[in-house]
N, C-alpha and C positions, 0 to 999 in steps of 0.2 A: 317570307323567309324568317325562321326562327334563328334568335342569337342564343347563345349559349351564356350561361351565367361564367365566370372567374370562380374554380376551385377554391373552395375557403381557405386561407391560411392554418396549417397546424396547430393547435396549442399543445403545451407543455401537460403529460396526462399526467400527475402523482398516482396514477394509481395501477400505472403500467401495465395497460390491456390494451394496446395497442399493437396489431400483427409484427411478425419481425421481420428486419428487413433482407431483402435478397439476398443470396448468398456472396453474390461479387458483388455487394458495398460493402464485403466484410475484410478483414484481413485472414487468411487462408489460414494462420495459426492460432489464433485470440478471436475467441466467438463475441464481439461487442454487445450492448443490452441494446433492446431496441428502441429503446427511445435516443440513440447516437445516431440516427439518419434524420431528426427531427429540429430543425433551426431553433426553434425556442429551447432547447435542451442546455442549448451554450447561452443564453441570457437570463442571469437569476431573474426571478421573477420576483414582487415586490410585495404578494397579498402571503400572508405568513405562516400561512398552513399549506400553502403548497411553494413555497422557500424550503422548507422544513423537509418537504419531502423529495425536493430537489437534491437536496444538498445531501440527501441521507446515499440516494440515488449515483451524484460523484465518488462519495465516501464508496461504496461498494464496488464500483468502476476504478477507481484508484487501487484499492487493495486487490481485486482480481487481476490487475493490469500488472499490480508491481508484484505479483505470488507468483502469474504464469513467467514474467519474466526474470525472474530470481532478483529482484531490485529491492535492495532495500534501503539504499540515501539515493533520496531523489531530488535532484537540483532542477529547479521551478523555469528557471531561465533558460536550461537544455533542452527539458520535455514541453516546453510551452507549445513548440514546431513537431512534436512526434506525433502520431494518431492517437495517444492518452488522451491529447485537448485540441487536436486539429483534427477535423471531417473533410478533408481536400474534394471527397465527391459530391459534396452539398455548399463548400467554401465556408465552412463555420468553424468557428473557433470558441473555444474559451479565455477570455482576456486575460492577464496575469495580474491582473488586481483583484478577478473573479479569483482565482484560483488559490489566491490568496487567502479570501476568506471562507474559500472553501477548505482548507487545511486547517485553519485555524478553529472553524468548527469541528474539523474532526479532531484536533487536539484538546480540545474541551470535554466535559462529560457528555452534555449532549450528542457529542460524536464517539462515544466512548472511548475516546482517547487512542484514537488509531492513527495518532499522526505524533510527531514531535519535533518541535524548531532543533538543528541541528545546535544553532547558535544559541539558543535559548532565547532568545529576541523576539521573534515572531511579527506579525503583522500588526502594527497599531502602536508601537512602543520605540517609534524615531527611528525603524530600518526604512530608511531611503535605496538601498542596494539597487530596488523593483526587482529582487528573484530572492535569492537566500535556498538552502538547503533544509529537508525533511527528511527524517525519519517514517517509514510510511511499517505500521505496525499490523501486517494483514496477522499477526501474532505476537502481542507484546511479551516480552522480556520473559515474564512469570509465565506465560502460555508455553514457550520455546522451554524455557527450563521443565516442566512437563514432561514436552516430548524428549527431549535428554534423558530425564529422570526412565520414564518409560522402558525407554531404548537401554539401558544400562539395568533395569531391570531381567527384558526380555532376554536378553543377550548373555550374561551371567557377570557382568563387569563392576560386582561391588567390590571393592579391595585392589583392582588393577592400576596401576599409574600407565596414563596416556598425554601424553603430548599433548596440546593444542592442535599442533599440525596432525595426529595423529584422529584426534577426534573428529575434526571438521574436515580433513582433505583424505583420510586414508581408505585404506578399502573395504576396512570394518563397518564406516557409516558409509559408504554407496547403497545407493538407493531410498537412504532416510531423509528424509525433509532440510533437515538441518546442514544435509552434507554440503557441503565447499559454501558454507555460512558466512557472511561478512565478520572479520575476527574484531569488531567493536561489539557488534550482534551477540556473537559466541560470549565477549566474554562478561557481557553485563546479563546474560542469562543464568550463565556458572556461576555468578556472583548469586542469585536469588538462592542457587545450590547451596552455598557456601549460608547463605543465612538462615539457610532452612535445616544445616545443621548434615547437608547430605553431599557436601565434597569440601574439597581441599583444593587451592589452588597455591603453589608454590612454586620459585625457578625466578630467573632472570626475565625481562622482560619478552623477548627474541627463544628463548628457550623454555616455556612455562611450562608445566605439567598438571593435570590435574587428578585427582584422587576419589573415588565416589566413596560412600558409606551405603 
């Protein structure tokens, strides 16, 4: 009688040419990458050229995860248990200490800066909390001002005064990326407006208006 050898354990591929996985390990709305059904995926890995491309690999999983869900402050201690960093059908997980320095890298240039400590603290700098909040910039500040600008273009809205609530919740921007925008998001983007000499922001806090050129 012939024995059968023990299937080899997976390794972690940086170079992500690995089949993908079945359709129901998937979530039925958010198409996961395929290396999220693969156990070493959730444990950095220690040799530095494929750290490098691990971490590049969450970095892109994060920002897809938080664009298809419209999320843009993502608290580390909430999502540590959601399918972002939990695989329930394999039981894997990403730790919040990994995740931690997985953010951190993406707040760096390395990571091209697609992340930001809410608190400005970040990981390594005496936050004991073990969670803290992020900014996850699948479009930073000066991108989103972009597509504003754009959009205020397309649409003929130079010279118009609009609301805050008008620009991010009204009917005018449905359908546009930026619509129902987290209003911290909104307005540190309008501000890039504001310094690049192509709006006005003025009003009360609670009733702001803004102005394009």
């Amino acid at each position: 009688m012939s024995s059968k050898s023990p299937a080899p354990r997976p390794t972690f591929d940086p170079s992500g040419s690995r089949p993908g996985p079945p359709p129901s390990a998937l979530s039925p709305t958010f198409n996961f990458p395929r290396d999220y059904i693969y156990p070493p995926f959730y444990t950095l890995q220690p040799t530095l050229l494929t750290r490098s491309a691990q971490l590049r690999k969450w970095s892109a999983l994060i920002q897809s995860y938080c664009r298809f869900h419209r999320i843009y402050r993502l608290s580390l201690i909430d999502a540590i248990n959601t399918t972002l960093f939990h695989n329930a059908s394999i039981k894997k997980r990403l730790r919040l200490e990994d995740v931690r320095v997985v953010v951190t890298w993406m707040a760096g240039e390395e990571g091209g800066r697609r992340a930001e400590w809410v608190d400005g603290a970040g990981a390594g700098k005496g936050k004991t909390d073990g969670g803290g909040a992020v900014w996850v910039w699948w479009r930073r500040p000066e991108e989103w001002a972009d597509v504003i600008a754009g959009w205020v273009e397309d649409t003929g809205q130079r010279g118009v005064v609009l609301t805050l609530w008008e620009l991010s919740q009204g009917a005018g921007s449905k359908g546009q990326e930026f619509h129902r925008m987290d209003p911290e998001v909104l307005q540190r983007s309008l501000n890039v407006l504001v310094k690049r000499g192509k709006a006005q922001i003025f009003g009360e806090e609670d009733e702001q208006g803004v102005k394009f050129f």
